[in-house]
matplotlib code that plots the C-alpha trace (Angstrom):
import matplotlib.pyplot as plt

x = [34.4, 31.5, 29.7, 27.4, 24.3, 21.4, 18.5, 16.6, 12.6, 10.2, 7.4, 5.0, 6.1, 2.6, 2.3, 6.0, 6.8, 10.3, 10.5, 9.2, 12.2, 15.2, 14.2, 14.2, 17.8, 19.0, 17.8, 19.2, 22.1, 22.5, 22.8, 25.5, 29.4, 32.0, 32.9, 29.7, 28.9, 25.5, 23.8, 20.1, 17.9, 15.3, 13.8, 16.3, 18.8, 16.9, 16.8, 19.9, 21.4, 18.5, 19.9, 23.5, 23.2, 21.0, 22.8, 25.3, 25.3, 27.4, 30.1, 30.0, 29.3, 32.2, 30.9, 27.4, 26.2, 23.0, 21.6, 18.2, 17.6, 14.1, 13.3, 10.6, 10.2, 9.3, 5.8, 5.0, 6.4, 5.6, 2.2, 2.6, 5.5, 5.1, 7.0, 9.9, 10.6, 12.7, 15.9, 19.0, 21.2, 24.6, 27.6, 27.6, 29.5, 31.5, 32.3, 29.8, 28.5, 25.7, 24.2, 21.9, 20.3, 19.2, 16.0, 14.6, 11.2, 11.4, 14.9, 16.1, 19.4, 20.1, 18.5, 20.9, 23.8, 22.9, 22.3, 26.0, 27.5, 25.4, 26.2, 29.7, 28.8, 30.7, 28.6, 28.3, 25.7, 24.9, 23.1, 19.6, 18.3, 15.1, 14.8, 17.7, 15.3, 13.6, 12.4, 15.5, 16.7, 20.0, 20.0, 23.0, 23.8, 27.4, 28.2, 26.4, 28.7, 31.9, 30.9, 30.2, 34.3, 35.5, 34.1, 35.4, 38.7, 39.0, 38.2, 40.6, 43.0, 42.1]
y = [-5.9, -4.7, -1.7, 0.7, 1.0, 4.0, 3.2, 5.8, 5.3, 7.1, 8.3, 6.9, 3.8, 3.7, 6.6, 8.1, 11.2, 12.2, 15.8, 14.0, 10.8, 13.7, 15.8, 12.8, 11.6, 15.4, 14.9, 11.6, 12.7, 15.9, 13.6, 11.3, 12.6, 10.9, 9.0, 7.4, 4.6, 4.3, 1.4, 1.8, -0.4, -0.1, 3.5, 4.7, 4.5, 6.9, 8.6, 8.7, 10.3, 13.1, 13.7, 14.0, 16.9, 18.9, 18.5, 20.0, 17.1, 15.5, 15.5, 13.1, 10.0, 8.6, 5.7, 3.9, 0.6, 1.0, -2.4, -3.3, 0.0, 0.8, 2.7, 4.9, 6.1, 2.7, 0.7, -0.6, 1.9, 4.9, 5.8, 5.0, 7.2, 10.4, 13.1, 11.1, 11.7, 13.0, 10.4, 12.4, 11.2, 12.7, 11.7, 11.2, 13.2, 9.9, 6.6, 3.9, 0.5, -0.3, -4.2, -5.3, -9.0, -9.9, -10.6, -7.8, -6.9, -3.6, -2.5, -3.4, -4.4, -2.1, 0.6, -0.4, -0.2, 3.5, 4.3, 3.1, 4.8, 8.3, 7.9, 7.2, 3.9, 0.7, -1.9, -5.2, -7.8, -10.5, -13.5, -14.3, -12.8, -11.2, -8.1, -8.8, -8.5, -11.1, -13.4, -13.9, -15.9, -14.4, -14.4, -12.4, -11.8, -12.3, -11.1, -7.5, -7.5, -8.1, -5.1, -3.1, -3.9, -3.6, 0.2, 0.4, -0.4, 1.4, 5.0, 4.0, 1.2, -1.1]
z = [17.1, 19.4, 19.0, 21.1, 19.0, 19.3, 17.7, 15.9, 16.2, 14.2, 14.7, 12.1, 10.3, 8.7, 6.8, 7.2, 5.8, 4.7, 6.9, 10.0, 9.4, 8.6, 11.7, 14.0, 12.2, 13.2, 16.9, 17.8, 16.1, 18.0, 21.1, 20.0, 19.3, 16.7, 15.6, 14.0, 11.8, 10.3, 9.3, 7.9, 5.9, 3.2, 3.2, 6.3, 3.0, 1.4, 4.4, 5.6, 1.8, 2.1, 5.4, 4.7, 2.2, 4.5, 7.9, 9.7, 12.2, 8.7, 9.7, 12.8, 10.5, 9.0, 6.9, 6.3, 5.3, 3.4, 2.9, 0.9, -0.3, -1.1, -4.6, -3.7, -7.6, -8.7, -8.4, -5.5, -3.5, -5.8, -4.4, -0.7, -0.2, -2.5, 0.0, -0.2, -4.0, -5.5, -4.4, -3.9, -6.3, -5.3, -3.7, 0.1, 2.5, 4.2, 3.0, 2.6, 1.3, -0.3, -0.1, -2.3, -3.4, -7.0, -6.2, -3.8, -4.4, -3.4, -5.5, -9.0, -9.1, -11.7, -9.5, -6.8, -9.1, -9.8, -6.5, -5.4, -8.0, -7.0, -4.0, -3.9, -2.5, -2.7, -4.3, -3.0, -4.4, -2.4, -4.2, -4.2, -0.5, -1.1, 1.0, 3.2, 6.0, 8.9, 6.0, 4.2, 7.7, 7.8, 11.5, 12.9, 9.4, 10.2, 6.4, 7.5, 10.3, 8.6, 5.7, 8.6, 10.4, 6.8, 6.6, 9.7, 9.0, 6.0, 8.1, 10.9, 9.9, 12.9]

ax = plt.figure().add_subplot(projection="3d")
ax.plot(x, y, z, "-o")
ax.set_aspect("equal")
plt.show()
């Protein structure tokens, strides 16, 4: 399957604070109509659940596929990105996956566990990968892409 993407840019990917992220999630969202899939990494997971329990825009998304999620109560992230704690740790409006890798610096994989289960997410664990980001040379990530057509198919039976 192909799929129209939007890209949502922040504002400040130095010093990003949580408010600023979930207001610029509402306003791309307010342009875009559903059905919508989302697919965010690292802190856009943490993001993205924060999001879906304050939003009314909700109810557009139909699934997500959180991948490398980053656990911003836990060293080293803890100091860097305070106004994003506490992590919403309850279930998600819609569907969604949640990918992570044994060996990602920047989530336990007992942290990712809990997470999934919070959040009503399915859990799939995908080897040794790192962060699941540029330097884990995954290219096109064709596994990403077939999570993402599964969710897919799950909401609409295609």
């Amino acid at each position: 399957m192909q799929f129209a993407y939007t890209v949502v840019e922040q504002h400040d990917w130095i010093r990003p604070l949580r408010g600023d992220w979930l207001v610029r999630l509402d306003d791309v969202m307010a342009d875009l109509q559903g059905p919508i899939y989302l697919v965010a990494h690292h802190l856009a997971c943490i993001q993205v659940v924060a999001w879906a329990h304050i939003s009314a825009q909700r109810d557009k998304v139909k699934g997500a596929l959180l991948v490398a999620p980053g656990d911003v109560e836990a060293p080293p992230l803890t100091s860097a990105l305070t106004s994003w704690r506490p992590i919403e740790m309850q279930a998600l409006p819609f569907e969604s996956i949640l990918v992570s890798s044994q060996n990602d610096s920047h989530c336990s994989v007992e942290r990712a566990k809990a997470f999934a289960k919070a959040w009503g997410s399915t859990w799939k664990e995908v080897g040794c990968e790192g962060h699941l980001n540029a330097d884990s040379n995954l290219g096109d990530w064709p596994e990403g892409q077939a999570l993402l057509n599964d969710l897919m198919k799950e909401e609409h039976g295609y």
